[in-house]
Backbone as CSV, one residue per row, in Angstrom:
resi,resn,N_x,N_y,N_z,CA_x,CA_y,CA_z,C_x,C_y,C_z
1,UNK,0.854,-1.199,0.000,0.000,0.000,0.000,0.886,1.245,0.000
2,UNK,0.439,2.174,-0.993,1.161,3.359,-1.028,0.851,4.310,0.279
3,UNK,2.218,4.492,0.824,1.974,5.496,2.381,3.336,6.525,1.675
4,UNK,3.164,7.588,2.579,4.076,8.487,2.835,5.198,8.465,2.730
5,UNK,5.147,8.031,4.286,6.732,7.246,4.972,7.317,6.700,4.124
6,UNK,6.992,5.935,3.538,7.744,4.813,2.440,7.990,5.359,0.919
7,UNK,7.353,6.219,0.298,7.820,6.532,-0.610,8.615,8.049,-0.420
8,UNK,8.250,8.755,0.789,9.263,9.973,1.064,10.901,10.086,0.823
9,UNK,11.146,8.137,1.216,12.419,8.024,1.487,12.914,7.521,-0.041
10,UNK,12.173,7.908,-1.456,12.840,7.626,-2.377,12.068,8.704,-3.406
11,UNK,13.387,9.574,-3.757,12.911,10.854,-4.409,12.634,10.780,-5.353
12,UNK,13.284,9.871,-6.698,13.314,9.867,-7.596,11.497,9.310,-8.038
13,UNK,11.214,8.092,-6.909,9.711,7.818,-7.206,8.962,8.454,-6.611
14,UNK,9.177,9.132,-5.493,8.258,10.384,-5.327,7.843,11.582,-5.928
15,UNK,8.722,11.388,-6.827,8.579,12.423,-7.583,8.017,12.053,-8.788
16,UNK,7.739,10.459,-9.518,7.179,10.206,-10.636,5.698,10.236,-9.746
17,UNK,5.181,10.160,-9.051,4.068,9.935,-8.498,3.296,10.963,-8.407
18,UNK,4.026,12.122,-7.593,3.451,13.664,-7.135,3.656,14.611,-8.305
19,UNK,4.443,14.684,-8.839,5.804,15.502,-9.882,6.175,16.750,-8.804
20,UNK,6.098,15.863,-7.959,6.811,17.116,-6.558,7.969,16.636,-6.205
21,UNK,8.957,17.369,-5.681,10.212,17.041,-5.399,9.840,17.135,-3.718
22,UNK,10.010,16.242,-2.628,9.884,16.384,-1.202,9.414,17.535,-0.688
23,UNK,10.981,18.565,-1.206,10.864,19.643,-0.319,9.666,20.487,-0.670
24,UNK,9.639,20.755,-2.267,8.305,21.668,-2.726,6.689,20.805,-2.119
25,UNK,7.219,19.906,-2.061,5.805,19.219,-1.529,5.725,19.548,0.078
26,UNK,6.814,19.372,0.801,6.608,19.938,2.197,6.413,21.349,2.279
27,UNK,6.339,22.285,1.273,6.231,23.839,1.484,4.769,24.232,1.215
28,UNK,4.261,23.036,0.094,2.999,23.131,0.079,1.738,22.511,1.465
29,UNK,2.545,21.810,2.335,1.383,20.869,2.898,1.027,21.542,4.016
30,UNK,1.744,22.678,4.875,1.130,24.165,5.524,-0.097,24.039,5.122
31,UNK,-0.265,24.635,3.973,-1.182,25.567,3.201,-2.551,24.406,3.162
32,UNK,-1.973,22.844,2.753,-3.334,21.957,2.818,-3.477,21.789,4.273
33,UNK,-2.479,21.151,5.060,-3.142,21.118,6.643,-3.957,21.993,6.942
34,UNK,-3.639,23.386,7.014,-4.891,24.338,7.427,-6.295,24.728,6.563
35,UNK,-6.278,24.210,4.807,-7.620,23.863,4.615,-8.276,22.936,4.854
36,UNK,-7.651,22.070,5.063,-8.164,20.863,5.777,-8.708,20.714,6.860
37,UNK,-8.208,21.174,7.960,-8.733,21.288,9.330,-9.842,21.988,9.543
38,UNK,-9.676,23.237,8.603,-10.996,24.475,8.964,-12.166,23.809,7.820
39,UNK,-12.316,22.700,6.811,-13.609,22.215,6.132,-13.858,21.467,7.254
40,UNK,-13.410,20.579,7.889,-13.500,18.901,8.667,-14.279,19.709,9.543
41,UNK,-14.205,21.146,10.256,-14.703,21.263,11.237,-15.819,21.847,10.975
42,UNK,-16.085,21.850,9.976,-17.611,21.847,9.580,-18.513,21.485,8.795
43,UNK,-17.929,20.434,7.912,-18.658,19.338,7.317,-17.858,17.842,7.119
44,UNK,-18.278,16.909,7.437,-18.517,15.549,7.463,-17.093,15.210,5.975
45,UNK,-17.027,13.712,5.719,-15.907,12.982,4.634,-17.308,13.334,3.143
46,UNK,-18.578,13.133,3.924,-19.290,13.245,2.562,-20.181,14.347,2.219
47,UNK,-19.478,15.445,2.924,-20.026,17.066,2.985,-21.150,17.669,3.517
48,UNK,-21.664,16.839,4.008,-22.847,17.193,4.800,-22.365,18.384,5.902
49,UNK,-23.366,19.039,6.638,-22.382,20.042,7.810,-22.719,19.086,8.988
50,UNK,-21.389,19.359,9.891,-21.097,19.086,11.101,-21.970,19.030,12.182
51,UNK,-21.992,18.026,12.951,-23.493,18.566,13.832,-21.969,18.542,15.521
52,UNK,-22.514,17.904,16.307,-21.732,18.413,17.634,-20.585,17.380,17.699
53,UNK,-20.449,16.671,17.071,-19.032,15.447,17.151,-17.993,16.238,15.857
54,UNK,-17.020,16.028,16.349,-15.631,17.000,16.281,-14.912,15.623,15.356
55,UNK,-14.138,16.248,14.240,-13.658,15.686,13.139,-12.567,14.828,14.206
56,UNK,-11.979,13.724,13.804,-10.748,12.620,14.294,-9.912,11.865,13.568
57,UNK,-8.452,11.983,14.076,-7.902,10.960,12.768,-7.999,9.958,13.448
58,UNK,-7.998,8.946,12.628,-7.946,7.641,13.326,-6.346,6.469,12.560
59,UNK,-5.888,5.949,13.514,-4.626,5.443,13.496,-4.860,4.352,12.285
60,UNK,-5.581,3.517,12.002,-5.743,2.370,11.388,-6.677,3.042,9.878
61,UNK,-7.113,4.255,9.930,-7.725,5.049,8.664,-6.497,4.793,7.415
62,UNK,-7.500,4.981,6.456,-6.704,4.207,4.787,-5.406,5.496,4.641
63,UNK,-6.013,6.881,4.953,-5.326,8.183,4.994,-5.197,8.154,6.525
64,UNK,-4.524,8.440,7.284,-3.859,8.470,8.305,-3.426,9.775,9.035
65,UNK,-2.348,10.342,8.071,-2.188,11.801,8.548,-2.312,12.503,7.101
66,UNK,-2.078,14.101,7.174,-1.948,14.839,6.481,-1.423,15.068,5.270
67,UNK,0.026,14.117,5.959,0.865,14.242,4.590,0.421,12.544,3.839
68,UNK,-0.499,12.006,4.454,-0.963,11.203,3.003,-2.034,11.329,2.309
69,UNK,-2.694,12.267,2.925,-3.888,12.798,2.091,-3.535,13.635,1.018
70,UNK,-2.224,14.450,1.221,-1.616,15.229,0.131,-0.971,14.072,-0.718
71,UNK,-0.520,13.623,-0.341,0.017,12.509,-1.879,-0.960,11.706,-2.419
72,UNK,-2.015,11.313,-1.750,-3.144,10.600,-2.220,-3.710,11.344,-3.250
73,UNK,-4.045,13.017,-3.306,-4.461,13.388,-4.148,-3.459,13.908,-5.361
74,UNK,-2.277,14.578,-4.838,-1.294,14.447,-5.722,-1.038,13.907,-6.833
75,UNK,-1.348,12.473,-6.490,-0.674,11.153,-7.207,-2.459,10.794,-8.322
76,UNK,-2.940,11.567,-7.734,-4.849,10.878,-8.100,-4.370,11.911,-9.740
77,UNK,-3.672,13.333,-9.094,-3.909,14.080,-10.176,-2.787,14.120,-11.558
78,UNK,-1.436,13.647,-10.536,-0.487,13.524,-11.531,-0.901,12.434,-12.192
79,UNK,-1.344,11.433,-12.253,-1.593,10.137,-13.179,-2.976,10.278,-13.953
80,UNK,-3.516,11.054,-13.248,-5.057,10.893,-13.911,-5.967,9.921,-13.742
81,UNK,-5.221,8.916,-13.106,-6.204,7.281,-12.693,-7.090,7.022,-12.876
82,UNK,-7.706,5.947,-13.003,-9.168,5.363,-12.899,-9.473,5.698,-11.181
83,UNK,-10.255,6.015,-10.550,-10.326,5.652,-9.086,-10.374,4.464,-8.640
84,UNK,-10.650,3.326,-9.458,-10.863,1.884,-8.954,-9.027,1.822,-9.202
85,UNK,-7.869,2.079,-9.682,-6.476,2.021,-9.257,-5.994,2.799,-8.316
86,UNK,-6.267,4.315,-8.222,-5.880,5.022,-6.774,-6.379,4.196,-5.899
87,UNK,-7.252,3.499,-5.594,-8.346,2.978,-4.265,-7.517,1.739,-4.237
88,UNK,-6.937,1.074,-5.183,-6.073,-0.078,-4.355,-4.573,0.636,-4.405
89,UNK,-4.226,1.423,-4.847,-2.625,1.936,-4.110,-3.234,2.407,-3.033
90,UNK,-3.902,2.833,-2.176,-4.014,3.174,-1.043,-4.887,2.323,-0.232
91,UNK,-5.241,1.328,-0.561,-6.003,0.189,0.347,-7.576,0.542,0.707
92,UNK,-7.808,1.552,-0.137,-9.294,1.651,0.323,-10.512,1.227,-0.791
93,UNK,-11.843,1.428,-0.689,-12.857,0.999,-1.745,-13.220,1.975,-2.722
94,UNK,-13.532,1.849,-3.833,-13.606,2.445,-4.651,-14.327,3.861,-4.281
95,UNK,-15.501,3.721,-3.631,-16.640,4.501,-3.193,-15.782,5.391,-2.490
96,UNK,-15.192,4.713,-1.736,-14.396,5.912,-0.289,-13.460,6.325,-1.159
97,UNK,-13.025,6.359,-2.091,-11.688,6.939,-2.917,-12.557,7.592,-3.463
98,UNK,-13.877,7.631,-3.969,-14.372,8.448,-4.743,-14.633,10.462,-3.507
99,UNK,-14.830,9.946,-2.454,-15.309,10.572,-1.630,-14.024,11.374,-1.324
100,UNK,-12.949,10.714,-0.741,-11.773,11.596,-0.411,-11.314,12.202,-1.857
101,UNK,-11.312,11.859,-2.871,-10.834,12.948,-4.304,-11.609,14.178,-3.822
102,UNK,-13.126,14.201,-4.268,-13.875,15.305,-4.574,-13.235,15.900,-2.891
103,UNK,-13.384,16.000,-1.821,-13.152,16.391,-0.613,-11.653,17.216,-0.896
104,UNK,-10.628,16.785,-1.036,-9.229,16.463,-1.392,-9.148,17.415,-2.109
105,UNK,-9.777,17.477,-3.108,-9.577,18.145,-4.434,-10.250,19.982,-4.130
106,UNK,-11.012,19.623,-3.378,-11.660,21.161,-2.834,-10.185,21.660,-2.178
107,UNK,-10.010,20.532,-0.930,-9.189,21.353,-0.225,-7.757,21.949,-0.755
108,UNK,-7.510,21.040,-1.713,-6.630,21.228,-2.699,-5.990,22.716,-3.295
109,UNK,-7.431,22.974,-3.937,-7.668,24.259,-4.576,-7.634,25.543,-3.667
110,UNK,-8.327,25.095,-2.773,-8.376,26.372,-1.555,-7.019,26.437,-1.256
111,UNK,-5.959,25.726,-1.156,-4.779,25.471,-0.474,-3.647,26.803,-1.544
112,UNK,-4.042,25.642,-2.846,-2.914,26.302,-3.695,-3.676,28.393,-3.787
113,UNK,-4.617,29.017,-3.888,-5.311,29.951,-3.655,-4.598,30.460,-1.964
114,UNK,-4.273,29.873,-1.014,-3.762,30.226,-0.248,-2.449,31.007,-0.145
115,UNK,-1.777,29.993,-0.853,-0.162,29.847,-1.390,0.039,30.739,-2.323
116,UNK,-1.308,31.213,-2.754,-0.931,31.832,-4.238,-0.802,31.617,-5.215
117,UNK,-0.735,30.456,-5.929,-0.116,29.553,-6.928,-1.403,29.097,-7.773
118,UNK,-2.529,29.533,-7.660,-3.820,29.158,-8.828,-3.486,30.402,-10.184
119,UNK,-3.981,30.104,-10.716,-4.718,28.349,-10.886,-3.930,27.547,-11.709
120,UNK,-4.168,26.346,-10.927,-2.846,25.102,-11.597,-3.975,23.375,-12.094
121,UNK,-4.175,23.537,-13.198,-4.409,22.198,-13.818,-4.409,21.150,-13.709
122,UNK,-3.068,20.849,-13.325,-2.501,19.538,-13.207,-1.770,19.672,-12.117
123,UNK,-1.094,18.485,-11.703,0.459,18.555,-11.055,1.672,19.473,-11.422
124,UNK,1.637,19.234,-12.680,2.885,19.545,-13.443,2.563,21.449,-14.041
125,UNK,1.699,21.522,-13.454,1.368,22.854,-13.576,1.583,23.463,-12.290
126,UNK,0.729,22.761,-10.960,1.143,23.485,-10.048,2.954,23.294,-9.549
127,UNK,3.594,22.114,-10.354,5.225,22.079,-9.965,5.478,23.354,-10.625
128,UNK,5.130,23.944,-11.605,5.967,25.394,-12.121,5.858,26.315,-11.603
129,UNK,4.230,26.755,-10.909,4.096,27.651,-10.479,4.876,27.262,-8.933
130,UNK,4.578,26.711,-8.190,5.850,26.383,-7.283,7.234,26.786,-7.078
131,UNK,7.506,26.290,-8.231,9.175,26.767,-8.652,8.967,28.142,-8.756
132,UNK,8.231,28.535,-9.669,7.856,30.301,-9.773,8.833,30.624,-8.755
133,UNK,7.112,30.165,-7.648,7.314,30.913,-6.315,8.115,30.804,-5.570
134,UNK,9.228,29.558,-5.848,10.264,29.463,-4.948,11.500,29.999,-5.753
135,UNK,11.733,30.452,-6.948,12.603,31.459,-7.424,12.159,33.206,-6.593
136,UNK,10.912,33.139,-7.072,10.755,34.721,-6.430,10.826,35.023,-4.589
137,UNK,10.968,34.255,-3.818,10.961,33.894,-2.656,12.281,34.162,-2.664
138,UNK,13.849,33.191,-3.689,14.745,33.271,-3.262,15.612,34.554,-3.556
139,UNK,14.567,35.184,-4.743,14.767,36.598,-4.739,14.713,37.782,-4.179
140,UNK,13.529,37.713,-3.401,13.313,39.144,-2.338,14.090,38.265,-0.746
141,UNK,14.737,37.067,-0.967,15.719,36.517,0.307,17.086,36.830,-0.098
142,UNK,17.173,37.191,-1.492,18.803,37.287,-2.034,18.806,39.270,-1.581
143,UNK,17.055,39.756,-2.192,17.386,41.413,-2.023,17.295,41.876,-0.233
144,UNK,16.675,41.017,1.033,16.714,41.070,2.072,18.403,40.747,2.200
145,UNK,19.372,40.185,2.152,20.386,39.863,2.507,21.118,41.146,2.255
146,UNK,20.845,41.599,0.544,21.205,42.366,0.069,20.982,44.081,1.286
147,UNK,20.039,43.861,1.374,19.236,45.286,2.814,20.153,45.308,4.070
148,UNK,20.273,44.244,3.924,21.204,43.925,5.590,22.741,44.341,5.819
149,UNK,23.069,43.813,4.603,24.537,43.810,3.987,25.099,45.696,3.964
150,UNK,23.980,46.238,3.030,24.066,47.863,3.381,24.182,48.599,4.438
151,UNK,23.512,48.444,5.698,23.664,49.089,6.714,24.489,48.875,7.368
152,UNK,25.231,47.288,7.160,26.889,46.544,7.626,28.010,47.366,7.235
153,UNK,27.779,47.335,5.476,28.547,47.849,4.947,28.880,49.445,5.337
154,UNK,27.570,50.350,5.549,27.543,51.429,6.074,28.601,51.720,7.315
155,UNK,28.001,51.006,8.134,28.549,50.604,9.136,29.858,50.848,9.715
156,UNK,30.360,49.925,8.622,32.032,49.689,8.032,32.743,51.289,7.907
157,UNK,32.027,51.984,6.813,32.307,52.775,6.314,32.277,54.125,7.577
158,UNK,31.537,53.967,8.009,31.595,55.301,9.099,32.633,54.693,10.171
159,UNK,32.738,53.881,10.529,33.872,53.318,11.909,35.166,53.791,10.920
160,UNK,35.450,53.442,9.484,36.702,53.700,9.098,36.779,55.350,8.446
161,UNK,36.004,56.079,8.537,36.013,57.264,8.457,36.529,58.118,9.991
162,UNK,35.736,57.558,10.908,35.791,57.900,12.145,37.651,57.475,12.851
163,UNK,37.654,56.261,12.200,39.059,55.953,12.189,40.021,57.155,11.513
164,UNK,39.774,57.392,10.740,40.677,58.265,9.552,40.397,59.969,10.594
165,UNK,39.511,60.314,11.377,39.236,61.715,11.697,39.839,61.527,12.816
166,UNK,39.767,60.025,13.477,41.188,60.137,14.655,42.247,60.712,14.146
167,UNK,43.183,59.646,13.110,44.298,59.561,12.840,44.492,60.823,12.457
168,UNK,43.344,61.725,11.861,43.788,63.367,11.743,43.807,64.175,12.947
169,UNK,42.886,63.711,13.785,43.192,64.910,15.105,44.329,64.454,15.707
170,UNK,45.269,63.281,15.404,46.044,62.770,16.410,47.296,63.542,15.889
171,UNK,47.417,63.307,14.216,48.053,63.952,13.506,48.357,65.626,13.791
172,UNK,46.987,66.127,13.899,46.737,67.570,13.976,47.863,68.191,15.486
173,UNK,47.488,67.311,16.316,47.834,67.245,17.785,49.408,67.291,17.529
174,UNK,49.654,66.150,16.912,51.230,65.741,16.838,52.048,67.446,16.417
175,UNK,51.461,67.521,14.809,51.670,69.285,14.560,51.628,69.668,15.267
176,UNK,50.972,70.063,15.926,50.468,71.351,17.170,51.616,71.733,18.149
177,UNK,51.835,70.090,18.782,53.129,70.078,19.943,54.257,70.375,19.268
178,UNK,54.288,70.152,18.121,56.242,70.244,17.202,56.605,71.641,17.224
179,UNK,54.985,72.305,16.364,54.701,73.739,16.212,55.098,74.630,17.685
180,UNK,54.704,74.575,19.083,54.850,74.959,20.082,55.963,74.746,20.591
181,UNK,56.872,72.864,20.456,57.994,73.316,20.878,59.322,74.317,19.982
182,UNK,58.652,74.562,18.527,59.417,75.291,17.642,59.526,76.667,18.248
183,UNK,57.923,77.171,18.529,58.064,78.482,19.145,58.737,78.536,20.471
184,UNK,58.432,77.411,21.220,59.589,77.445,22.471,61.133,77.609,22.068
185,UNK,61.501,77.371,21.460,63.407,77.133,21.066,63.088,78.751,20.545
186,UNK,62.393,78.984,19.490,62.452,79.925,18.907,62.744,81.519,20.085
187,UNK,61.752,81.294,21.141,61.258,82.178,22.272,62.811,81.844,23.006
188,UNK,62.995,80.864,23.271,64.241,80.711,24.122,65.691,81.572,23.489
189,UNK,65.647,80.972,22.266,67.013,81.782,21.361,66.681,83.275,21.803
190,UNK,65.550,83.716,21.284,65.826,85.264,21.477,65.805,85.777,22.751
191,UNK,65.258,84.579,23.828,65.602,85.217,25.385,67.351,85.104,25.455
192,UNK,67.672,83.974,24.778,69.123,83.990,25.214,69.723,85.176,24.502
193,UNK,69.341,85.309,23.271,69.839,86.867,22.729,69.605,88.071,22.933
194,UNK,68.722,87.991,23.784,68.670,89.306,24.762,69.450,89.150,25.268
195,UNK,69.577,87.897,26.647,70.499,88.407,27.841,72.044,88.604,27.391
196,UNK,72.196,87.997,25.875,73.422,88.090,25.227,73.733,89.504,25.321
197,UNK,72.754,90.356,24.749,73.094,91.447,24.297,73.370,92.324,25.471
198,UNK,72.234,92.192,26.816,72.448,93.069,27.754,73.801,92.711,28.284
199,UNK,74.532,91.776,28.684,75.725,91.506,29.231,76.953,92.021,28.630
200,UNK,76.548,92.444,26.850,77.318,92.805,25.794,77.388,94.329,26.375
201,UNK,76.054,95.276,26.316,76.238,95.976,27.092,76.387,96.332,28.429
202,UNK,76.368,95.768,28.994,77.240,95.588,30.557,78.422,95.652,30.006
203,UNK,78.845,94.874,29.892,80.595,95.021,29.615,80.640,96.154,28.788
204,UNK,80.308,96.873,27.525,80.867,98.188,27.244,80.555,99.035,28.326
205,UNK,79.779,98.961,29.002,78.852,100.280,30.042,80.929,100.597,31.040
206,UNK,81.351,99.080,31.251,82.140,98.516,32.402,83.171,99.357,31.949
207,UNK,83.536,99.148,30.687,84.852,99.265,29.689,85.134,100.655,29.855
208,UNK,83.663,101.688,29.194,83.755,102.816,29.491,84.201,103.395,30.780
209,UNK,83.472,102.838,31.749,83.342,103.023,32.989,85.091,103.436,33.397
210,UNK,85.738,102.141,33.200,87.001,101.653,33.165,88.334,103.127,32.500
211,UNK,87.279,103.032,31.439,88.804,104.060,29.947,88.141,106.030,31.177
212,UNK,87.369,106.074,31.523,86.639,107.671,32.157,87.675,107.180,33.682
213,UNK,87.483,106.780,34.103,88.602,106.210,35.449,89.646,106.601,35.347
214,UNK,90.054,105.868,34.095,91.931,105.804,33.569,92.231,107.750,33.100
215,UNK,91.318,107.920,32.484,91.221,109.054,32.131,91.399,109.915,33.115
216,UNK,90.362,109.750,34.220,90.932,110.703,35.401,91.983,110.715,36.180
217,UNK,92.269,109.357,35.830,93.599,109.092,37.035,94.742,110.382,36.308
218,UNK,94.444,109.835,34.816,95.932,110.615,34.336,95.619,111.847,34.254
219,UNK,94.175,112.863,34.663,94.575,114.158,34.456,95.392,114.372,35.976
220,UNK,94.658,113.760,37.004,95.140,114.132,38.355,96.685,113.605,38.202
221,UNK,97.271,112.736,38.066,98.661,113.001,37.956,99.287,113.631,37.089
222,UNK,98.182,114.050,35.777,99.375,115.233,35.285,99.154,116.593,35.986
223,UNK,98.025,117.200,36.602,98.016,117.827,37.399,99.115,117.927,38.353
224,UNK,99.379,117.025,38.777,100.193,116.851,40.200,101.759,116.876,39.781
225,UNK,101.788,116.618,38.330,103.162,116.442,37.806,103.220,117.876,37.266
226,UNK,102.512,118.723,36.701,102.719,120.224,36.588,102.571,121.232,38.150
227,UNK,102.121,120.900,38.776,102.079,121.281,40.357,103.571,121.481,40.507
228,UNK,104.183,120.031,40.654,105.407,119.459,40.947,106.295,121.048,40.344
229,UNK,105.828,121.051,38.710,107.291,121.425,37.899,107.157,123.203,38.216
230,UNK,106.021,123.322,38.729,105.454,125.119,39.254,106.413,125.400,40.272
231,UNK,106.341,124.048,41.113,106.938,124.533,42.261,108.213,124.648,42.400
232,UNK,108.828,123.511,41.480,110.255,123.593,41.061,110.574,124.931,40.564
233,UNK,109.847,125.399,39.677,110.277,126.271,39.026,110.571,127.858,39.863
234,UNK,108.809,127.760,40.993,109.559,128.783,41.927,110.547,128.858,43.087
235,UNK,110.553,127.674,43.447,111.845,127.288,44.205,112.987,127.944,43.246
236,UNK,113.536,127.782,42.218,114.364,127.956,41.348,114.387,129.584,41.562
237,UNK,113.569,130.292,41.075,113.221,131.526,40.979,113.595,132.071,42.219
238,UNK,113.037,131.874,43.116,113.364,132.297,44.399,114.862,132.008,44.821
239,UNK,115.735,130.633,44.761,117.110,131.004,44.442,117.772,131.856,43.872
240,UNK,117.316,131.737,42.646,118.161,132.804,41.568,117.640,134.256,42.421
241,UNK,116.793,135.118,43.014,116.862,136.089,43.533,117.282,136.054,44.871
């Protein structure tokens, strides 16, 4: 009997069966689980509406879970079957295979209308639109990466700007101190060339000081040496009379 489980684990025939590849078939079965659940809970396997007993799977049922009700119809649509051959790949009676298609096939439609993907014909119609949708999916996931990547990149770009306005104030700084100790040496030379100069004049002030000294010494001894020759001379004078 065709189940799930057992043909899940071989792709190549899961895929002649469904014309679904696993994964596109697991992206679709969301979309049928939840039409599924919200008809069951209000009308019956043979559409009647619901009265107060609540839909149930049952363990030993021909369909079982979810994901074999999706390949059951899958496989009903990719082949096109007689229903008296779907009803023995899945172990049930013709009648009850007739009942889960039409059921199946509603929920089917509502599903792919969910997904987005109507309207699809066949299998091999809804596999394209599928793919479609899983190209355009990996597109606005390639332009989201792309969104993310920008404000990184941004990111990037201001830390290494911010980097670069260090390395200039550090730079700026570095100038600044060279510049200041230039004017220091600079300020220092001409303090030292001041005190150069005043000491320069100190010593002429001294020199002068020195040659006006010498100067006086020698008028007072030539003074004292014409004194001398006065007095000689009247001594003399006063002899001679």
């Amino acid at each position: 009997m065709t189940n799930f489980d057992d043909l899940s684990k071989k792709p190549s025939r899961f895929l002649s069966f469904t014309g679904f590849k696993l994964e596109e078939f697991l992206a679709l079965l969301p979309y049928f689980a939840l039409k599924f659940q919200q008809y069951m809970e209000n009308f019956t396997l043979e559409g009647e509406v619901r009265q107060k007993r609540k839909y149930v799977e049952y363990k030993n049922a021909c369909l079982p879970t979810i994901e074999n009700k999706l390949l059951f119809i899958l496989t009903y649509l990719k082949g096109n079957d007689l229903q008296e051959r779907i009803a023995e790949m899945f172990g049930m009676s013709q009648p009850k295979a007739n009942l889960w298609i039409h059921l199946l096939h509603r929920v089917l439609n509502q599903a792919l209308e969910e997904a987005d993907v109507l309207p699809a014909r066949d299998a091999d119609s809804l596999k394209k639109q599928l793919d479609n949708q899983a190209e355009e999916t990996a597109t606005e996931d390639a332009i989201s990466e792309v969104e993310v990547t920008e404000p990184e990149a941004l990111e990037t770009t201001v830390e290494v700007e911010a980097i670069e306005i260090e390395a200039l104030e550090t730079t700026t700084e570095v100038e600044t101190t060279e510049m200041e100790a230039e004017a220091l040496e600079t300020t220092t030379e001409v303090e030292t060339t001041e005190m150069e100069a005043e000491v320069l004049e100190t010593t002429v002030e001294a020199i002068e000081m020195e040659a006006e000294a010498l100067e006086t010494t020698t008028e007072v001894e030539t003074t004292e040496m014409e004194t001398e020759v006065l007095e000689t001379t009247v001594e003399t004078t006063e002899m001679e009379a």
